[in-house]
KOLROPA-974908 format. One line per field, with one value per residue (C-alpha): residue number from 1; chain; x, y, z. Coordinates in nm, 2 decimals, padded with zeros to 4 digits. Layout:
REM KOLROPA-974908
k NUM | ...
c A | ...
east X | ...
north Y | ...
up Z | ...
***
This chain:
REM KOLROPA-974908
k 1 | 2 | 3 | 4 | 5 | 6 | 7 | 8 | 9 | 10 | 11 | 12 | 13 | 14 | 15 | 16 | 17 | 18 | 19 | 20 | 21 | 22 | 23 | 24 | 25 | 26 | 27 | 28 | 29 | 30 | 31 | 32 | 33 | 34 | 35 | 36 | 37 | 38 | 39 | 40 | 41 | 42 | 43 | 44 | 45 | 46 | 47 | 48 | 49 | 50 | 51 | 52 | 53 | 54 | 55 | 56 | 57 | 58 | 59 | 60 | 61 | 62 | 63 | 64 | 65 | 66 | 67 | 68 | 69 | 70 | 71 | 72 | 73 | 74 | 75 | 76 | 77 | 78 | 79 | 80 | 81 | 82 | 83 | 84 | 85 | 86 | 87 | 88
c A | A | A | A | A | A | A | A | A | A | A | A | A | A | A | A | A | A | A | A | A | A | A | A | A | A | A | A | A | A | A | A | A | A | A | A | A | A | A | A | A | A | A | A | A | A | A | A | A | A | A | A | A | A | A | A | A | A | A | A | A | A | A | A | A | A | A | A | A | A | A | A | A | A | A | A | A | A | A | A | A | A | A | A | A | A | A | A
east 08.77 | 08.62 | 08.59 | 08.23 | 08.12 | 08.27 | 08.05 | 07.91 | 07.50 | 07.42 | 07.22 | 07.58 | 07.72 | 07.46 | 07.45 | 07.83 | 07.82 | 07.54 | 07.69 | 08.04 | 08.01 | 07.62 | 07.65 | 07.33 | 07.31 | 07.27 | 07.56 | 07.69 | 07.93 | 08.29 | 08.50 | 08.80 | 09.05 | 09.13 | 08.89 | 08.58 | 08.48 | 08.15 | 08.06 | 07.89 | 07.67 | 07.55 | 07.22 | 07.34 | 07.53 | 07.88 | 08.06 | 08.27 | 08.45 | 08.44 | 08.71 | 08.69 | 09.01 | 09.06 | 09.19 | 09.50 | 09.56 | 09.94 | 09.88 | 10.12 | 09.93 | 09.64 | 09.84 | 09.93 | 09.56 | 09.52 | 09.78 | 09.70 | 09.35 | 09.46 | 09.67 | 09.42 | 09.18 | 09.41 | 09.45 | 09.12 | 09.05 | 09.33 | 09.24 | 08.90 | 08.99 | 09.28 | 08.97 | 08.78 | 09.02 | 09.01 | 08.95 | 08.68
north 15.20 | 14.82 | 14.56 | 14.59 | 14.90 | 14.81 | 14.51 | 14.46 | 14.36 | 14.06 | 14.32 | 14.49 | 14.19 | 14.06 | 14.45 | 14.41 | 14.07 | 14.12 | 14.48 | 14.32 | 13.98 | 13.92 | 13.68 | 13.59 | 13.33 | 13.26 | 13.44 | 13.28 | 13.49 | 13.27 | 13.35 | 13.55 | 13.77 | 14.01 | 14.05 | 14.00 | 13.64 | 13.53 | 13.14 | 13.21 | 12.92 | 13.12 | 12.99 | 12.77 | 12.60 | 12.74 | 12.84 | 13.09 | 13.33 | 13.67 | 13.81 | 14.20 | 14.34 | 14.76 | 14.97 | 15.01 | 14.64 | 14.50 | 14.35 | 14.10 | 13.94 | 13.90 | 13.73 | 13.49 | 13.40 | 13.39 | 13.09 | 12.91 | 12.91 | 12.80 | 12.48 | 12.38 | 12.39 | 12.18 | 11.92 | 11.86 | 11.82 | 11.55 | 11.39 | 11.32 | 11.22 | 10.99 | 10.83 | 10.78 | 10.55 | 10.33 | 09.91 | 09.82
up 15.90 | 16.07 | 15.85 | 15.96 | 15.82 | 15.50 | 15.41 | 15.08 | 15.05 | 14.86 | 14.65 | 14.54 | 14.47 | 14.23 | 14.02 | 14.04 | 13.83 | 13.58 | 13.46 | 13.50 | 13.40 | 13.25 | 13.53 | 13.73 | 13.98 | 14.34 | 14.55 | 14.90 | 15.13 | 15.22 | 15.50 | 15.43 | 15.62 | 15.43 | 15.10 | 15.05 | 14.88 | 14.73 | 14.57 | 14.26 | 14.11 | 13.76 | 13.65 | 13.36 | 13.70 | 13.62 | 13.93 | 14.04 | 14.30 | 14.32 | 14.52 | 14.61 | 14.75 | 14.89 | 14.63 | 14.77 | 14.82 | 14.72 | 14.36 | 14.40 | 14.74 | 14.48 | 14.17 | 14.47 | 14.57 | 14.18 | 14.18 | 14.45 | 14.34 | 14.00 | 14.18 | 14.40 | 14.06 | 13.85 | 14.15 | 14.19 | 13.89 | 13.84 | 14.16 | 13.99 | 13.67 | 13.88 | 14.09 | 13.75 | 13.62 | 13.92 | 13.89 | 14.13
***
């Protein structure tokens, strides 16, 4: 089946986080080749992604994203707190 008549409304998406998560919050769709990806800003401003892989998609692939993720997390955040401590 086409990745395009396997697309997932908006509308999903938000039902999908409130009875998942209790998560409400304005939803943009991110590029992605293989899953689907959503930016999540919650309305207390917390953000997140939500990832949505096939069923059948290999679990270890996904632990991957997960860590990469994670990294590129942690390195901004040290990047910022680096840059804080700057002399100017």
């Amino acid at each position: 089946m086409s990745p395009e008549k396997l697309l997932i409304s908006i509308k999903e998406i938000k039902k999908i986080l409130k009875h998942n998560y209790n998560i409400i919050g304005s939803i943009n769709r991110l590029d992605g080749e293989i899953d689907y990806n959503f930016r999540v800003e919650s309305s207390d401003k917390k953000e997140y992604l939500l990832k949505i892989s096939r069923s059948n998609f290999n679990l270890d692939y996904i632990d991957y994203q997960q860590n990469r993720l994670q990294y590129f997390y942690q390195i901004k955040i040290y990047l910022k707190y680096k840059n804080s401590k700057k002399n100017y």
